[in-house]
C-alpha positions in Angstrom: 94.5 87.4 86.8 93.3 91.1 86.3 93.5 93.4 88.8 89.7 93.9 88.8 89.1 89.9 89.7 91.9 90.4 92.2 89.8 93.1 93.7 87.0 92.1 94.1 87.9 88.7 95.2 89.6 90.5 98.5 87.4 93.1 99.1 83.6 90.6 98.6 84.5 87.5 97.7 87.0 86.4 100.2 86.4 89.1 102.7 88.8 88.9 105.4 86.1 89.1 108.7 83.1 87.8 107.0 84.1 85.0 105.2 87.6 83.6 106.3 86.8 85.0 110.1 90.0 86.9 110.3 90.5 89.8 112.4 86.9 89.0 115.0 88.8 90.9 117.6 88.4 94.2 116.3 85.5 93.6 114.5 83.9 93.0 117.2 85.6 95.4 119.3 86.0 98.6 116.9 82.3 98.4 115.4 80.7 99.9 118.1 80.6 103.2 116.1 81.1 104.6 112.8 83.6 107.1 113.7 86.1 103.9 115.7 85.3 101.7 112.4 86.7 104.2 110.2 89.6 104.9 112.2 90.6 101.2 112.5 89.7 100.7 109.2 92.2 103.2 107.9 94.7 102.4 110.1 94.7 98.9 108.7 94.6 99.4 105.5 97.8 101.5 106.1 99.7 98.9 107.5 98.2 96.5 105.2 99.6 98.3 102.1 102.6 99.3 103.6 103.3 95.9 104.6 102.8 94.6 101.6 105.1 97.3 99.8 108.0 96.6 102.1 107.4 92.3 102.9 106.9 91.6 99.2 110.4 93.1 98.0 111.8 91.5 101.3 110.6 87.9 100.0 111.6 88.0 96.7 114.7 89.8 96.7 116.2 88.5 100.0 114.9 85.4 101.3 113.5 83.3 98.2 117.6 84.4 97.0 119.5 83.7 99.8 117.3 80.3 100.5 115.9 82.0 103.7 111.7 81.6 102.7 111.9 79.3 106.8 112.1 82.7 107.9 109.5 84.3 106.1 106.9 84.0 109.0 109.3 85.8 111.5 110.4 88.4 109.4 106.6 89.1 108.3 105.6 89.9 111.8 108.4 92.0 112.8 107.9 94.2 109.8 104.4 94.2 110.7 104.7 95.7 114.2 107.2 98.1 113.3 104.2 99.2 111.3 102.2 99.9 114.0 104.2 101.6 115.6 104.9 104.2 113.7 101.1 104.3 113.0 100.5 104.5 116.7 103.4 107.2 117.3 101.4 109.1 114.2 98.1 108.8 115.6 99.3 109.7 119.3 100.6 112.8 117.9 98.1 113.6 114.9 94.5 112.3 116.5 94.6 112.1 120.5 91.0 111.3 120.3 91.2 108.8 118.3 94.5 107.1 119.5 92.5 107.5 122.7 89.4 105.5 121.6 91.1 102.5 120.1 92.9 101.6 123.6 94.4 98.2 123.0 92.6 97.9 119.6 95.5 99.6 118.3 98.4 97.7 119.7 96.1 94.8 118.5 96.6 95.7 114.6 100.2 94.1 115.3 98.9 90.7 115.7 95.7 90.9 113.5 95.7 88.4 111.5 94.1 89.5 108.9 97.5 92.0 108.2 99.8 89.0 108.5 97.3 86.7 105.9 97.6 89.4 103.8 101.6 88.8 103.2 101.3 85.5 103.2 98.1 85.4 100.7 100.6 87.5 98.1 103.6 85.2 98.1 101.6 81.8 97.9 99.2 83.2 95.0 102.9 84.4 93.2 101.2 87.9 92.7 103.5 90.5 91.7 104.5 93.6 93.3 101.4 95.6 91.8 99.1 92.6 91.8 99.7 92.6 95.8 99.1 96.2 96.1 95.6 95.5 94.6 94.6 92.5 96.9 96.4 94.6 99.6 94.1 97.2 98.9 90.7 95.0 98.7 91.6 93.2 101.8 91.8 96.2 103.6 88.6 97.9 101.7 86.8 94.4 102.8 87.6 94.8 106.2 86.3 98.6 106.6 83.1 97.5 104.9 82.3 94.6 107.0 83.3 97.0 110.5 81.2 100.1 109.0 78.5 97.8 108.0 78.6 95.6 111.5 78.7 100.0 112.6 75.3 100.8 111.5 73.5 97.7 112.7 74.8 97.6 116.0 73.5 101.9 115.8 70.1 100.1 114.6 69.7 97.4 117.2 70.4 100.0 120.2 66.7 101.4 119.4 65.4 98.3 118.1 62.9 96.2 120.4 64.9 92.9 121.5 64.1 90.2 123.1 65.7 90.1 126.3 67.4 87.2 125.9 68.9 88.3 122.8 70.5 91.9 124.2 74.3 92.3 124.1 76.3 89.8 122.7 73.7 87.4 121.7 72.5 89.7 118.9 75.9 90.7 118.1 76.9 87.3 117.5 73.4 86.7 115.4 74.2 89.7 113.1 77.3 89.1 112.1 76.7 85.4 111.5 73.7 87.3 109.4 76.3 89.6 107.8 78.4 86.5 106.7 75.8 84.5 105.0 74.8 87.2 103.4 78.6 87.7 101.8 78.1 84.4 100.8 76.1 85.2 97.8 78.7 87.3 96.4 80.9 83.6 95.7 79.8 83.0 92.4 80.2 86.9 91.4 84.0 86.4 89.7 85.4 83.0 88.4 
């Protein structure tokens, strides 16, 4: 498979929130503003690529070798919230405000699932090292889109004349159910 297909399979097709409901936590939680969406969204596509880069080696050089794949799911999420740390430790140091307004949302990136379907996507599709760093990247891409795009509505909707009924969550919930059928046109775009 090209790395184009492999792209734009993980960053439209299959998006990670939007169409395999991955990750609803922080989508939810992190769209409340462009400025938190882009944070979050960087910070997991860091830990998504650099979890890729370091479980992908670890699988195929180590486990699949040594007959230890059982511990594949273990080994995934410990290498994943070592990730996070250091990415919190960075952004604690780097970006107070911003380490500030992601609260637990941060600490949350270590069990996002989104990061650990990632890892697991790469090894059952056989990608290599560079094929994984491409879906890696798209996964990641897919996921800022869908929390900058889920950004702007909500920015939208807080001057936009509701029902009452609908305010808060209600909407919420309607726009990204909205958001997702609206991904699901983009299926047929790569075969």
């Amino acid at each position: 498979m090209n790395l184009f297909k492999i792209f734009i399979s993980a960053f439209l097709i299959n998006n990670v929130i939007l169409m395999r409901f991955l990750a609803l936590c922080p989508f939810i939680g992190m769209s409340t503003d462009e400025d938190k969406s882009i944070g979050m969204g960087l910070a997991v596509t860091f830990v998504t690529v650099l979890a890729t880069c370091v479980t992908w080696p670890i699988y195929k050089f180590v486990l699949e070798p040594l007959g230890l794949v059982f511990l594949q799911l273990l080994v995934f999420i410990l290498v994943i919230a070592s990730l996070v740390q250091l990415v919190e430790f960075y952004l604690k140091k780097s970006a107070p405000a911003l380490y500030s307004s992601m609260g637990i949302y941060l600490a949350l990136i270590t069990t996002n699932c989104a990061i650990l379907a990632v890892t697991l996507d790469v090894i059952s599709n056989g990608y290599t090292l560079v094929e994984s760093l491409v879906f890696a990247i798209g996964v990641a891409m897919g996921f800022l889109l869908s929390l900058l795009l889920l950004a702007g509505i909500r920015k939208r909707i807080r001057t936009s004349p509701i029902p009452a009924f609908l305010k808060g969550t209600p909407i919420l919930f309607v726009t990204a159910c909205l958001l997702s059928m609206a991904f699901t046109g983009f299926s047929g775009l790569v075969k």
